[in-house]
N, C-alpha and C positions, 0 to 999 in steps of 0.2 A: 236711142232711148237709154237713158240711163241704167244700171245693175242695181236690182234692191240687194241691201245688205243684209242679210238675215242674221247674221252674225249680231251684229247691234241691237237689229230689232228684239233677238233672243235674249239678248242680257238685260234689256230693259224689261221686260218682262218679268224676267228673274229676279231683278233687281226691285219689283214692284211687289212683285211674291212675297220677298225677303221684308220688306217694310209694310208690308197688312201682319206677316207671320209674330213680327217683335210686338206690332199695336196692340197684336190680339192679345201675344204673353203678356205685355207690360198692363194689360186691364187685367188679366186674369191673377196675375200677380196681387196689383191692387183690390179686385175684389175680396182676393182672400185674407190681406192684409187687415181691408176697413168692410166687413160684409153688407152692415146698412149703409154706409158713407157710399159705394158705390151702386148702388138702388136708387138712392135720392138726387145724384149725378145723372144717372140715365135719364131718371121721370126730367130731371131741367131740363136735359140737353132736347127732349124729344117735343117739351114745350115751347121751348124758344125757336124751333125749327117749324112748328105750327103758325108762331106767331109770325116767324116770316114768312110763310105760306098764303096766309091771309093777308100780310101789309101789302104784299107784289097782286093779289087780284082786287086789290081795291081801288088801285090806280087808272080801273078803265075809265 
């Protein structure tokens, strides 16, 4: 049976860490840049993610 690598598995994780940690900075940035611009962003994004919420259970 093969050696899991933990080594790898480790980095990728870190490496996953690292890339939510800047997403968060780079919104938190922007929100403070544009305070409403990033309000009215969120409300879309959470709308369009209903919308396809709904298009995928109507395909029964």
């Amino acid at each position: 049976m093969a050696k899991t690598n933990f080594a790898y598995e480790k980095r990728q994780r870190e490496l996953e860490k690292k890339k939510k940690a800047e997403e968060k900075a780079r919104r938190k940035a922007e929100a403070k840049a544009n305070p409403g611009l990033a309000e009215s962003e969120q409300e879309q994004a959470l709308d369009s993610d209903d919308d396809a919420d709904q298009a995928g259970m109507t395909g029964d």
